[in-house]
N, C-alpha and C positions, 0 to 999 in steps of 0.2 A: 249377641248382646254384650258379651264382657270385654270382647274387641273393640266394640263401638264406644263401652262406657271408658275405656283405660283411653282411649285416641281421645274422647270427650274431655279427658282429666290432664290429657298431653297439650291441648289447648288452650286452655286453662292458663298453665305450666308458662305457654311459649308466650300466652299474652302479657304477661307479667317478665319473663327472664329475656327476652329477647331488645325490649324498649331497654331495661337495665344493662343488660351486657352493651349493648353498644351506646349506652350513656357513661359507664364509666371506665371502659375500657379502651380509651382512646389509644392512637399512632405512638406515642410516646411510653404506654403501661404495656405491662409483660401479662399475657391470658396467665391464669391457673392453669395448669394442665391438665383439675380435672373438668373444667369446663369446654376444653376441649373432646373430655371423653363424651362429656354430657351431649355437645354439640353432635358429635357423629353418632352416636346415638336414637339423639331425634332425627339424623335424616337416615338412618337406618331405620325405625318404624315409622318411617311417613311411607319412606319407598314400598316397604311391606304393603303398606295400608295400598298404596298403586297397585301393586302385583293382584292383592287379594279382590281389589274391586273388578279385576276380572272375569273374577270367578264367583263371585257372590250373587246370586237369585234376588231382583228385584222384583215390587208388587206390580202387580198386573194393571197398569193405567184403565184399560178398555172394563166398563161396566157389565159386558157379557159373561153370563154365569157358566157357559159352557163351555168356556175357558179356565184354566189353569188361574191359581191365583197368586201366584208367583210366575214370575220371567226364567224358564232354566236353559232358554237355549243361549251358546256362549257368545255364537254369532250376534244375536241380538242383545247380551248380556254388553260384550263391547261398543258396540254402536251406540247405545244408550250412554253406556261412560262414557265414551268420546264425542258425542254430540256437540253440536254447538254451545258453550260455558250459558247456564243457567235456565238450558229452556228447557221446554215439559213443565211449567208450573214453576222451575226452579231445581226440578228431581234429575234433572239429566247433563251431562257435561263438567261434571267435576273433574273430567281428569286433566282436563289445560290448566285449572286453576291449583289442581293439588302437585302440576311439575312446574308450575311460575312457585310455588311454595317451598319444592323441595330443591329446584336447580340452583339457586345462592351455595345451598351451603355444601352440593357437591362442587360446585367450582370454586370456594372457598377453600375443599379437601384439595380440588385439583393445584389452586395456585399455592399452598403451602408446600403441596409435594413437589411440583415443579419449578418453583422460582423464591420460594422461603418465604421468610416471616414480613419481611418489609412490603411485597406486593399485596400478599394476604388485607394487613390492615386500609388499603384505601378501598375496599370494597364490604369491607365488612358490613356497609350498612344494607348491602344487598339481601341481607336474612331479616329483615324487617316483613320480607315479601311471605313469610310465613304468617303473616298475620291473615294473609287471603282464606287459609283455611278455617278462620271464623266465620266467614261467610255462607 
């Protein structure tokens, strides 16, 4: 639950910081540097948050009481995350939408490390795509 509530408070965070950063941080302005910490940051606990949804026990869909009321096998733990984006009610398939969230801003890290600051900024607006994880 403190996991869920601190990722809850990190969305929050991005639906607010992410519209701003790339409103005033245009081609021609120099980032803070420590907005860059901030950035890698978030896509270091987003990535967390993927790893961990691996392994996280989800509730038991099926109404049979003679069943487990939790999901803990890992094979079906995954399949469920990776299902097709939004079905089961909506409870299953987050994890296309939670790497369309995170991939911006590792290939962000990647074009600053490999080709510098000027290719960086034409893509910038690609971290907008965090906002999916409000959904």
């Amino acid at each position: 639950e403190v996991w869920d509530l601190s990722m809850t408070v990190l969305l929050f965070f991005v639906a607010y910081y992410v519209p701003w950063e790339i409103v005033c941080f245009s081609e021609t302005t120099k980032e803070w540097p420590s907005l860059r910490v901030i950035n890698r940051l978030l896509n270091l606990t987003f990535t967390c948050d993927i790893v961990l949804n691996f392994f996280v026990a989800y509730s038991n869909p099926s109404g049979d009481l003679s069943q487990s009321l939790w999901q803990t096998d890992p094979i079906k733990i995954a399949s469920f995350y990776m299902a097709f984006p939004m079905s089961q009610g909506g409870l299953a398939g987050w994890f296309w939408i939670d790497m369309v969230a995170v991939f911006p801003g590792w290939y962000h890290f990647y074009c600053l490390v490999v080709h510098g600051d000027l290719y960086v900024s034409r893509y910038k607006f690609l971290e907008i795509a965090r906002a999916l994880k409000l959904y």
